[in-house]
Structure formats: C-alpha cells, structure tokens
TITIVO-313902 format. One line per 10 residues: their letters; for each residue x, y, z of N, C-alpha, C. Coordinates in steps of 0.1 Angstrom, whole numbers, always signed. Layout:
BEGIN
a) X,Y,Z,X,Y,Z,X,Y,Z ~ ...
***
This chain:
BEGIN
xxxxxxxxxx) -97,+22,+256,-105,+22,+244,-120,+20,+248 ~ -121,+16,+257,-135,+10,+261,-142,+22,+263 ~ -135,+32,+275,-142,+41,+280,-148,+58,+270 ~ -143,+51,+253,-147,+57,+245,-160,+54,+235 ~ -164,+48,+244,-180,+43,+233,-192,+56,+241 ~ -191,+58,+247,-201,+65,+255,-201,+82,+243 ~ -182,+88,+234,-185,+100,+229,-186,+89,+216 ~ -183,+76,+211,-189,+72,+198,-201,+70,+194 ~ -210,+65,+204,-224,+62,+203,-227,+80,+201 ~ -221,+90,+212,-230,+102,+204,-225,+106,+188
xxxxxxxxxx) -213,+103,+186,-210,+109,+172,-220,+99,+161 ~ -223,+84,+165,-227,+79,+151,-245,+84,+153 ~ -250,+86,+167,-262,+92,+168,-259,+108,+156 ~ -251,+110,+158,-256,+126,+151,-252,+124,+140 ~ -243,+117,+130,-237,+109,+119,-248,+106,+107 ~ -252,+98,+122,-262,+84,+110,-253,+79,+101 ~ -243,+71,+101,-232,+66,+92,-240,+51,+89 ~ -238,+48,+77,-245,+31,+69,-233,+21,+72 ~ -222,+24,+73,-210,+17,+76,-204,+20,+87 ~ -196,+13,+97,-189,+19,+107,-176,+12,+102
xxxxxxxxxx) -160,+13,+104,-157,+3,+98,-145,+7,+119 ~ -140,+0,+119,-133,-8,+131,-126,-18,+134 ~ -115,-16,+144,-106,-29,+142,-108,-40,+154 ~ -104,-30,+169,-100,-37,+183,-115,-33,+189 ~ -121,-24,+185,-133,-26,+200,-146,-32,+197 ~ -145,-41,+202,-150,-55,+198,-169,-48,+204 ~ -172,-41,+210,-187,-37,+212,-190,-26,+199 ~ -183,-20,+188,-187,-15,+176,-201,-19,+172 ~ -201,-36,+168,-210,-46,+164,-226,-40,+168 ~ -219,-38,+183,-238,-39,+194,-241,-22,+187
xxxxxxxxxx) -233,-15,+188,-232,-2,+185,-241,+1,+171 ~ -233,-5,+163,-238,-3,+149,-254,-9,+146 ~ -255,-21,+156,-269,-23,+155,-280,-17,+159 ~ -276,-14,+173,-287,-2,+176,-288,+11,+171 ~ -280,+14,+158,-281,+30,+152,-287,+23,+138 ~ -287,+9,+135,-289,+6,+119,-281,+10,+111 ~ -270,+4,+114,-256,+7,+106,-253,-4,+101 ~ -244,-15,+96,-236,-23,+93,-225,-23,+99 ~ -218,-30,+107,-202,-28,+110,-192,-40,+103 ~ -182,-28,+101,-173,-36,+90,-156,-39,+100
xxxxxxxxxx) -157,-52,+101,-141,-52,+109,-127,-57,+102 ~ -126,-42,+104,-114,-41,+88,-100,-45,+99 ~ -93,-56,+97,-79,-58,+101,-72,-58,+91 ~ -60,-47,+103,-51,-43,+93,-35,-57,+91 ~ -38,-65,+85,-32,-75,+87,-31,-88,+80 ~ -23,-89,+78,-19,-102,+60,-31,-113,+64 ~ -32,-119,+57,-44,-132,+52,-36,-144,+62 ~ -25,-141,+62,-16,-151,+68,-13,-150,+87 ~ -13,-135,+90,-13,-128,+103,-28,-135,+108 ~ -37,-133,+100,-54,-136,+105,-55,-150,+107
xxxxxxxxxx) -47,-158,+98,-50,-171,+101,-45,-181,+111 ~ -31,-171,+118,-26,-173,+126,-31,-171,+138 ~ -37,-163,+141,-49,-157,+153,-52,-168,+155 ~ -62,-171,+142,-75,-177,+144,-71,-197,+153 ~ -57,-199,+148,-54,-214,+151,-44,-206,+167 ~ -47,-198,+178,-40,-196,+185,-43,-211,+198 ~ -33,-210,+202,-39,-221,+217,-32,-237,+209 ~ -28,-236,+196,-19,-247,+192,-2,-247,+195 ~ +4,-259,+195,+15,-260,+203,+20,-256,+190 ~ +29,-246,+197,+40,-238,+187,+53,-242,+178
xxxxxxxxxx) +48,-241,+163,+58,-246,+152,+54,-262,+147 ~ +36,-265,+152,+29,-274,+145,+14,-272,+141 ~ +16,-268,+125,+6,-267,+117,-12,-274,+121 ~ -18,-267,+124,-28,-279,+129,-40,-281,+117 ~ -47,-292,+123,-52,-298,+104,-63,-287,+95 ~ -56,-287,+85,-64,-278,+74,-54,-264,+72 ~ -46,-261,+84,-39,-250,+81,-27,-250,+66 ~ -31,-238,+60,-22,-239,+48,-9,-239,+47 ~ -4,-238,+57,+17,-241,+56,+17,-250,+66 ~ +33,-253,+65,+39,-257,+73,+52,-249,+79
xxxxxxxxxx) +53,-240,+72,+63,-227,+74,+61,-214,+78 ~ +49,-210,+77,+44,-199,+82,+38,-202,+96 ~ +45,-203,+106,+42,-204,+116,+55,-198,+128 ~ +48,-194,+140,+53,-190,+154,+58,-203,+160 ~ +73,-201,+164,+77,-213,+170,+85,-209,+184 ~ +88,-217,+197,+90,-216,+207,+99,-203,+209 ~ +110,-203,+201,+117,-190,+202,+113,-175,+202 ~ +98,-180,+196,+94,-162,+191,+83,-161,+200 ~ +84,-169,+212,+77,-162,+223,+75,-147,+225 ~ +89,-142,+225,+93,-132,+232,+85,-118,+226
xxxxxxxxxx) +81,-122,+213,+70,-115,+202,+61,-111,+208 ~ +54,-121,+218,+40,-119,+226,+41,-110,+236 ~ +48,-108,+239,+50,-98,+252,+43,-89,+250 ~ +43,-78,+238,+42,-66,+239,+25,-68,+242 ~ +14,-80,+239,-1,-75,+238,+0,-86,+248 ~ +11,-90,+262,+5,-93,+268,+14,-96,+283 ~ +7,-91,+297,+20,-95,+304,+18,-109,+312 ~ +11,-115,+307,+4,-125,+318,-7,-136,+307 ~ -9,-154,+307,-14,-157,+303,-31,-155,+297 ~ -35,-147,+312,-50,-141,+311,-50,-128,+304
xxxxxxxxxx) -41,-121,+301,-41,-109,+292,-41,-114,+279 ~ -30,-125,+276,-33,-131,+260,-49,-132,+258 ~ -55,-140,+270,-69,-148,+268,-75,-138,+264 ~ -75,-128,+272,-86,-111,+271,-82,-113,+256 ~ -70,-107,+252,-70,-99,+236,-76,-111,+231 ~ -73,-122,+229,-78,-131,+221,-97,-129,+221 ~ -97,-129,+235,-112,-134,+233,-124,-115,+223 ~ -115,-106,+230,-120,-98,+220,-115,-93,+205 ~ -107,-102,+206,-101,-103,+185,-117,-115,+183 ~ -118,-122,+190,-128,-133,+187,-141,-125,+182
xxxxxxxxxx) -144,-116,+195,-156,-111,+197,-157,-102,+183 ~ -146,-92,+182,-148,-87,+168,-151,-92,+154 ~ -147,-101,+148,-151,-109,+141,-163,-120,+139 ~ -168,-117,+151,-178,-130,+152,-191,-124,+151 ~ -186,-108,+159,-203,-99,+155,-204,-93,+144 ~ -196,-86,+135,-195,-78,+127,-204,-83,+114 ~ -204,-75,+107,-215,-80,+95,-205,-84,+84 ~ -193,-76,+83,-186,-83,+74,-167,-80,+78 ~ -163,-92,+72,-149,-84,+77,-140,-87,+66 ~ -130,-74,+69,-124,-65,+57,-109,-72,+58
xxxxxxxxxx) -98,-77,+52,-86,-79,+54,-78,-72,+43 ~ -64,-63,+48,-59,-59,+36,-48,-69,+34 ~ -55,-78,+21,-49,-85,+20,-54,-90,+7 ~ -45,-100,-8,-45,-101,-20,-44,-113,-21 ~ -52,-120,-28,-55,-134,-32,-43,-139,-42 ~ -37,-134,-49,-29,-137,-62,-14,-138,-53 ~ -15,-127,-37,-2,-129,-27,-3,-140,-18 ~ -15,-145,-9,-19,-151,+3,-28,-158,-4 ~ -28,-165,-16,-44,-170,-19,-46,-185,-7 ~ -39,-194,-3,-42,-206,+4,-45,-198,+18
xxxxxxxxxx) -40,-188,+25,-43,-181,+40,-56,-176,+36 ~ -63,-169,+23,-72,-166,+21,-85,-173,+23 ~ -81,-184,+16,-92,-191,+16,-96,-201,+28 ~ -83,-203,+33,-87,-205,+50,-93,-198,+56 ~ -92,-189,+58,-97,-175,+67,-111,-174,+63 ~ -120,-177,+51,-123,-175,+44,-137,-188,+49 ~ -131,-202,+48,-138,-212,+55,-138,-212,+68 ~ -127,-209,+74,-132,-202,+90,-141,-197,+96 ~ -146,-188,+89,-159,-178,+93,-174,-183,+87 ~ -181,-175,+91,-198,-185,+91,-201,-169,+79
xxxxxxxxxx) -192,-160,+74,-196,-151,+67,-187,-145,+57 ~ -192,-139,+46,-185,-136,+36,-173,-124,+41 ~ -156,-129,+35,-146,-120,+41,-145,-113,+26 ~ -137,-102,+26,-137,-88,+15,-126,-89,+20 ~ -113,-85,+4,-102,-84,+6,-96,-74,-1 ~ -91,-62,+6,-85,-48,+2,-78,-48,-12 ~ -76,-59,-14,-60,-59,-23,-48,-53,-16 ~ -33,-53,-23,-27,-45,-16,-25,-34,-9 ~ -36,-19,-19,-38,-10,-14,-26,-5,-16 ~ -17,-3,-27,-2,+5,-30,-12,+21,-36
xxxxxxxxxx) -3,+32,-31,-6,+45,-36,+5,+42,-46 ~ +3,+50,-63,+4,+56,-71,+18,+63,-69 ~ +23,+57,-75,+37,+69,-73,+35,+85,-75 ~ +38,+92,-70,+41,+105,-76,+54,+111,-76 ~ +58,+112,-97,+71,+115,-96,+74,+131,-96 ~ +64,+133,-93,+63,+147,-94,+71,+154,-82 ~ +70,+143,-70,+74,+149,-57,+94,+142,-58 ~ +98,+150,-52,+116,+144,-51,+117,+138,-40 ~ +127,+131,-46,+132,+124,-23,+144,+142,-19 ~ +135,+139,-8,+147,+151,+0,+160,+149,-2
xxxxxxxxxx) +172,+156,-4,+182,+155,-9,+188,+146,+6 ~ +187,+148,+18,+193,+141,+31,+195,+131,+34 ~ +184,+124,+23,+183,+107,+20,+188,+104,+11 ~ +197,+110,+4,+206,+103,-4,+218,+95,+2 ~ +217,+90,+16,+226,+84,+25,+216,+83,+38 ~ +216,+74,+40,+206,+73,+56,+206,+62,+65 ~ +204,+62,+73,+202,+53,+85,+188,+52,+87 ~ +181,+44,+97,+169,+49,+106,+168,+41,+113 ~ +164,+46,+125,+161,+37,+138,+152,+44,+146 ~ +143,+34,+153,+133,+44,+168,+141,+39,+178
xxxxxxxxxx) +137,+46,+186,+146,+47,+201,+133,+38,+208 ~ +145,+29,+211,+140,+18,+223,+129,+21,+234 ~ +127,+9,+242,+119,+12,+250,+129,+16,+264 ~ +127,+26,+269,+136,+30,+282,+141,+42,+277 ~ +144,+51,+266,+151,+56,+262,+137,+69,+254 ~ +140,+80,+255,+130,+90,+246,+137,+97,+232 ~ +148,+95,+232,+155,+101,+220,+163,+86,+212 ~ +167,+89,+201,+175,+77,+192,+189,+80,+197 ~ +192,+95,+196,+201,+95,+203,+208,+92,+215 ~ +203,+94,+227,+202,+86,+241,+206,+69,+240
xxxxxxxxxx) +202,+62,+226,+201,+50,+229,+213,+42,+220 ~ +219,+51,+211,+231,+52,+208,+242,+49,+211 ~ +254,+38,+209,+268,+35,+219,+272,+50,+212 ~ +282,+51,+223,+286,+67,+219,+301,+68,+213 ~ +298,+78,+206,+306,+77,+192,+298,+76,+178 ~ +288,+69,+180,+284,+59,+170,+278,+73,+159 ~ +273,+82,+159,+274,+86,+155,+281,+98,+143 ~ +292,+102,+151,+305,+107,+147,+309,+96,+135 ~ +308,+83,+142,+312,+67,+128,+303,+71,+114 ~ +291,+73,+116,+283,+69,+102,+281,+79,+97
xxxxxxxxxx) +290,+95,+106,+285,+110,+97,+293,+108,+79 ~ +286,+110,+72,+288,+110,+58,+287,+96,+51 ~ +282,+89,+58,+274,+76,+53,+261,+72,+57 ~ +257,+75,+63,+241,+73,+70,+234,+86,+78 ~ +221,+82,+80,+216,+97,+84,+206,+85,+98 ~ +205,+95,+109,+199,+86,+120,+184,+93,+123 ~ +171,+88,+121,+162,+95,+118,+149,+88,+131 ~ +144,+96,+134,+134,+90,+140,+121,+96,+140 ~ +118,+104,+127,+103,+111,+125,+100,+98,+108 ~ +90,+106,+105,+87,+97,+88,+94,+102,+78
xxxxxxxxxx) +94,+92,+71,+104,+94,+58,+95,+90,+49 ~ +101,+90,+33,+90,+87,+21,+94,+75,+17 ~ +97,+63,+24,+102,+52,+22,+100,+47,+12 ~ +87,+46,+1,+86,+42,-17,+99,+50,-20 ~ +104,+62,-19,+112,+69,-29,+123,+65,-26 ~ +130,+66,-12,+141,+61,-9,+141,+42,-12 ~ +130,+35,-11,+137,+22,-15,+138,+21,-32 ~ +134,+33,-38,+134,+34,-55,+150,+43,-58 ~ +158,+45,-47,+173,+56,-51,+177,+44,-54 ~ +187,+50,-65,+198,+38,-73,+204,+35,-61
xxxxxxxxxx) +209,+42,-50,+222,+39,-43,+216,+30,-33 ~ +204,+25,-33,+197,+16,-22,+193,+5,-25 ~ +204,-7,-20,+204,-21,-25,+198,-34,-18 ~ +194,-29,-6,+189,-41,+6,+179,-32,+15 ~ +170,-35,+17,+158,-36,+27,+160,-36,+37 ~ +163,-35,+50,+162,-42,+64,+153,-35,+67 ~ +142,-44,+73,+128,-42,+77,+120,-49,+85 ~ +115,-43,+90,+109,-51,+107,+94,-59,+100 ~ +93,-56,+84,+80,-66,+85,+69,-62,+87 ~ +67,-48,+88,+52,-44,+94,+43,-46,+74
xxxxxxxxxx) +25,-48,+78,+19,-45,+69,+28,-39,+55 ~ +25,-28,+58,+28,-16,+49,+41,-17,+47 ~ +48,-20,+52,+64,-20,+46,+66,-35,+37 ~ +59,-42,+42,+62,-56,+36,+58,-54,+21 ~ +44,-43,+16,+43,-44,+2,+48,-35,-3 ~ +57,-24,+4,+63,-15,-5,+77,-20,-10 ~ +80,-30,+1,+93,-37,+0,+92,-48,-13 ~ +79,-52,-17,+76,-65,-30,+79,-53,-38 ~ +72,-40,-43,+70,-36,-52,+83,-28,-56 ~ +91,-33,-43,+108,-23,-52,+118,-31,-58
xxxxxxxxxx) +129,-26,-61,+141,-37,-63,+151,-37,-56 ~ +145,-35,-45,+154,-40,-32,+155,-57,-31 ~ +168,-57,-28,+167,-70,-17,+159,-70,-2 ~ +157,-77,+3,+149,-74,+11,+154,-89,+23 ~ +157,-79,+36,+163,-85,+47,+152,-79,+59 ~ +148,-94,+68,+139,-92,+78,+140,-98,+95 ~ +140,-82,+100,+143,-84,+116,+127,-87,+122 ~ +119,-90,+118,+106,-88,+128,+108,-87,+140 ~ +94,-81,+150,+97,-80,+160,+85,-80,+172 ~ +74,-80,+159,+59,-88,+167,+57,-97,+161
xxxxxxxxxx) +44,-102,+171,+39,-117,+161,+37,-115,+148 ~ +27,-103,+150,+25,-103,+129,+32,-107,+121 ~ +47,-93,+122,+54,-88,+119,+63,-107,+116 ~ +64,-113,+125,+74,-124,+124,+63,-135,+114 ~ +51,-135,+115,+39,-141,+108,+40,-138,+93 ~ +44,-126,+88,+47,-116,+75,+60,-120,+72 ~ +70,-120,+80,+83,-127,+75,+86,-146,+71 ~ +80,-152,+83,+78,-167,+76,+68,-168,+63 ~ +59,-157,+57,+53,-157,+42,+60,-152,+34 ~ +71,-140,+35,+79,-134,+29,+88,-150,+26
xxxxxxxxxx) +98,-150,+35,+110,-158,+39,+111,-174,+32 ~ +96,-180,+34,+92,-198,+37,+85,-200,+25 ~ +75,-193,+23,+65,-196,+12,+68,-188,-4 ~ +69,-177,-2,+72,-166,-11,+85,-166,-17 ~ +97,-167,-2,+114,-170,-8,+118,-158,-18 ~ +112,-145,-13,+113,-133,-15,+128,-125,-11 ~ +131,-133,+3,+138,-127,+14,+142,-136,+26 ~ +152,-131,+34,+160,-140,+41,+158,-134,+58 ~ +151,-142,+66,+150,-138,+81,+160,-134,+87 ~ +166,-127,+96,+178,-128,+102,+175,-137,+113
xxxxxxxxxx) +186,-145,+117,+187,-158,+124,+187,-152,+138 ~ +174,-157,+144,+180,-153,+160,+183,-168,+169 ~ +186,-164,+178,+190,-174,+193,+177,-180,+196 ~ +176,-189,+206,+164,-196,+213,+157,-178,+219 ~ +165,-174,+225,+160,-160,+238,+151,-153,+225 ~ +154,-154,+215,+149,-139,+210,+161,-132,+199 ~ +174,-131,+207,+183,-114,+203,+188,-124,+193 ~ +192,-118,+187,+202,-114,+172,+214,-105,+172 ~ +226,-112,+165,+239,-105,+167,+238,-100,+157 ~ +249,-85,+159,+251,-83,+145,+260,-89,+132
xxxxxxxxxx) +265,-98,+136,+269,-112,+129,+259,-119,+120 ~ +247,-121,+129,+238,-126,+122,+227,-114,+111 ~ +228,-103,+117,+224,-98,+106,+231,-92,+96 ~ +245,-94,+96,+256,-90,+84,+255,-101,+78 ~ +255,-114,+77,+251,-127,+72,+240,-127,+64 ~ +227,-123,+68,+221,-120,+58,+219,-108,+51 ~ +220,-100,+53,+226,-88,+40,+235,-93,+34 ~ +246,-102,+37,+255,-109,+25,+250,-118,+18 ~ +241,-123,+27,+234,-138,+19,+228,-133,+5 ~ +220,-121,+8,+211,-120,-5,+216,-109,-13
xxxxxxxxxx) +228,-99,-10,+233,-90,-15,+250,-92,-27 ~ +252,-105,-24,+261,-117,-32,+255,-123,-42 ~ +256,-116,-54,+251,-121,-68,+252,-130,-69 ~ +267,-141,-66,+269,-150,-75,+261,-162,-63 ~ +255,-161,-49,+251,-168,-46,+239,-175,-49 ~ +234,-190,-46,+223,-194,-51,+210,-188,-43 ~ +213,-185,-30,+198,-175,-23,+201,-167,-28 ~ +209,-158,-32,+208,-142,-38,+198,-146,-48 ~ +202,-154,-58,+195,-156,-71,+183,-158,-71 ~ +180,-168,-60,+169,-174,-61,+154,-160,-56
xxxxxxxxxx) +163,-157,-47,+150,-144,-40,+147,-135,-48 ~ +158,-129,-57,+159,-120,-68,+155,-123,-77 ~ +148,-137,-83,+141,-136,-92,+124,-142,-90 ~ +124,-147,-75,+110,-147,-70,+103,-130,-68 ~ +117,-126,-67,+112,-109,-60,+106,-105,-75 ~ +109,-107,-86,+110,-97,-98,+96,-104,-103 ~ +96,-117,-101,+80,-117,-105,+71,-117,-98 ~ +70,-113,-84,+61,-112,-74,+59,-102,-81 ~ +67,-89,-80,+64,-76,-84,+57,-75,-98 ~ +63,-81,-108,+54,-78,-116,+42,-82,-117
xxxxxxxxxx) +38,-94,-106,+21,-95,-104,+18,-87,-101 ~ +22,-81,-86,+19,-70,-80,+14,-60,-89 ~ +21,-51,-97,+18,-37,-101,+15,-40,-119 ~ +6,-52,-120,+3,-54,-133,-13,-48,-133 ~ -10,-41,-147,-24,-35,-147,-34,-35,-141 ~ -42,-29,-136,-57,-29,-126,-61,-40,-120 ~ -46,-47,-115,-47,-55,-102,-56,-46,-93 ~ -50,-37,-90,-54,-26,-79,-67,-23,-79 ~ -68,-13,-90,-82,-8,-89,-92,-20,-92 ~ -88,-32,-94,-96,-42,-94,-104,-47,-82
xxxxxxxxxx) -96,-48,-72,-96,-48,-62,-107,-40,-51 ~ -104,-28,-52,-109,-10,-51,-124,-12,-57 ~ -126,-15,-68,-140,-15,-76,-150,-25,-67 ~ -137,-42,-64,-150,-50,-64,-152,-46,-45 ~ -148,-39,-40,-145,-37,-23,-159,-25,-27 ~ -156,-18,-31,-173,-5,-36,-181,-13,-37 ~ -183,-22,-44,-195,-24,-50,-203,-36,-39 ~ -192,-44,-29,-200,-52,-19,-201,-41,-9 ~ -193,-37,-4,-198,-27,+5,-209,-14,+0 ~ -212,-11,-9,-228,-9,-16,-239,-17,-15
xxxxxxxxxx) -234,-34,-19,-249,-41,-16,-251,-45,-2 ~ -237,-42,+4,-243,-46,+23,-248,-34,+28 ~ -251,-24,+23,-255,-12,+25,-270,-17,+17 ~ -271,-17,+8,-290,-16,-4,-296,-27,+3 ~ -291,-36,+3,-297,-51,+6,-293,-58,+17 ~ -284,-56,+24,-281,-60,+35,-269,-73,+38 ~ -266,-75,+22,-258,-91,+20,-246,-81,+10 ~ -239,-87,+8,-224,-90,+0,-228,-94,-8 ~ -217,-90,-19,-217,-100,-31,-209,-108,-32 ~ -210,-115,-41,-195,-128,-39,-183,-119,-50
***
C-alpha cells in the first residue's frame, strides 16, 4: 500500500479533489494537506468494532473504565481472530499504530455506523477523539423489485474455499456434493443476498458477521445465526448476540473450532418457535427492523453526512 502514494500524490495533483476520503493508509492526512484538501477517514466498521480498536492492549473479556458493555467484547478464546492482521506481536503493534495514525491526522472521521443501533459505542468513540466523528447511518440500498432473484437460488448453499485450497470444490469431503444436489446450490462468486434472505423458503441466516451482512440480515425476517471469524466480525456478533439479542453465536471451544453439533444447536435454538430464545430474538429482530427501515431514517442520515462534509469543505469545521 505504501508504495502507492508516489501514483496518488500525482492523481490528486491533477484532480485537485476538496475531500480525499480513505481507510488504511495512514500518510493520506500529510497528502491531503500538502494539495489543500481535507482528509476524511471513512471506516468501514460498526461504532462497536471502532471502540474496540481504540481500548486494544486491555486484558481480554475485561471492559475497561468508561467502555459501554460488558458483552461486547474479545475474550481469550478468540485469539485465533487476530491472526489474519497479524503473525507476530510487532505486526499487531504496526497495524495498530497505523489504525492510530489514521484517525489522529485526518480532519474528520467517517463511521458507517447508526446512533438509534450503536448509540452508547457512538458516543464513546465520539469522546475518544479530540474531533467531531460523522456517522453514515446504515447505508441500506432501496430494494429493487423490479429485478428477480435468479431462479438457482431458490435452494442454495454458499461457501468460499479455504485457505490452502483454490476452488470450493477441492475443499469439499467427497461426495458432499452429490448429498445436497436438489437441496442446496454450492457457490463461490456473488449472489443478491437482500433477495435471497427476502424468498419465503429462507428461514435462518448463517452468517460470518461482516459489516454489510450484519444490516441486511436486521432488515430481513430471517432468523439470524453467527459463525464470525475476524475480530470485527466476532465484535459485530457480541452487539448482534449480547446487547441487541437479535441472534444466537455459535458456541466455539477454547482453540477457536466449532462442531457441527454446535452449529445445528443454534439453528435449532432460534429456528424452534415454541422456544423462549426463539421468541425472544424474533421479536427484538422485528423491532430493530422496524427502526431500521422507518421512514427517512436513511436519507436522514445521507442529508445530514452532505451538509457537514460541505461545511468542512466552505469553512473548514463540521457541523454538529
């Protein structure tokens, strides 16, 4: 990433852009200043994922003072989370210190994230910083019924192929396929996941928890069951799971893995009407959603994100 500032500085030289907006490359900041830009450090990442950053270097599965849960948190088991952004203590330090560096120079920073969802992470995150934070709202697209779900998805599977492996297939016990032909479809390009979690015949969620799936998953009438599998991702499920009570974690071991015992347990847990978690999630789920997609939540959201990012452009400050 680094060794890409040398063709960015020429694109925003010939640009002249008033905003730059950026996530990971923490010298944007120096960038934007020497062209007379503003830099905006938009993370893509819940109110609750950012506040968890920000308290890193605390002993794991204890809230430290002022943090808003006591449930939304990384505990000794979900080490194994950290791996992917890091192979060695001093690698964590690096990412950290340039997640630091991003946020600390920027002129403003952007979270897609909703106060009426995360309002207590909000406002942490919020007294954290020595500067005014802007929050996306959900950022849900508009249905279009105009478009159909592909007929192929009227029965489906999906899975990506592991690490070690280039195809879904390859990673497959064998047979397994041949098992789920005429019940499931095994996919590993994109799908239109709003339409498939809106088919009648689709009653449970299992979902790794990323951003974007976590609010297409509020806004349907799915049950909704969560394997996370990064920090975020596990950060987004103890808000879903602990605080929200939307949905049900699948239980893993101290190591990390999860049997598929434990994830048929929770597909039963919340997919059994007459149970008291079914009930309870299913009717947290049904009024989340209706916050969610109540009138000009959204574009409320949309309007007041224009209009500060206009006056940090005219005047050089935010509005509240």
């Amino acid at each position: 990433m680094d060794l890409t500032r040398p063709q960015v500085e020429d694109v925003v030289r010939t640009l002249e852009p008033d905003l730059i907006f950026f996530d990971f490359a923490h010298w944007i900041p120096q960038v934007a200043l020497e062209f007379g830009a503003k830099s905006v450090d938009y993370l893509l990442l819940s109110a609750a994922a950012v506040a968890s950053l920000i308290v890193q270097g605390c002993e794991l599965g204890v809230p430290p003072p002022g943090y808003p849960s006591s449930k939304v948190l990384l505990h000794k088991k979900d080490a194994y989370s950290m791996k992917p952004l890091a192979n060695s203590t001093e690698d964590l330090d690096a990412f950290q210190e340039r997640f630091t560096a991003s946020f600390t120079k920027c002129d403003v920073i952007l979270i897609k994230a909703c106060k009426e969802f995360e309002g207590e992470f909000c406002n942490y995150v919020e007294r954290k910083f020595d500067k005014k934070i802007l929050f996306t709202g959900p950022m849900l697209p508009q249905g279009d019924t105009t478009i159909p779900l592909e007929e192929r998805w009227s029965n489906w599977l999906m899975v990506k192929p592991p690490k070690g492996t280039t195809t879904i297939q390859e990673a497959l016990p064998e047979g397994f396929e041949e098992r789920v032909k005429g019940r499931g479809v095994v996919w590993g390009g994109w799908v239109q996941q709003p339409l498939i979690l809106s088919h009648a015949s689709v009653g449970c969620f299992v979902s790794h928890c990323g951003l974007g799936s976590m609010w297409e998953s509020l806004v349907s009438d799915c049950q909704i069951v969560l394997v996370p599998h990064l920090t975020e991702q596990i950060i987004n499920a103890r808000l879903m799971t602990g605080e929200l009570e939307v949905s049900v974690e699948v239980a893993r071991e101290e190591t990390g893995w999860f049997s598929k015992e434990s994830l048929c347990d929770a597909i039963e847990s919340v997919m059994n009407r007459g149970s008291q978690l079914g009930i309870r999630v299913r009717k947290n789920h049904t009024r989340w959603r209706k916050t969610l997609t109540s009138p000009g939540l959204i574009n409320g959201y949309v309007d007041d994100l224009i209009e500060s990012l206009n006056d940090l452009i005219v005047h050089g400050t935010n509005s509240d």
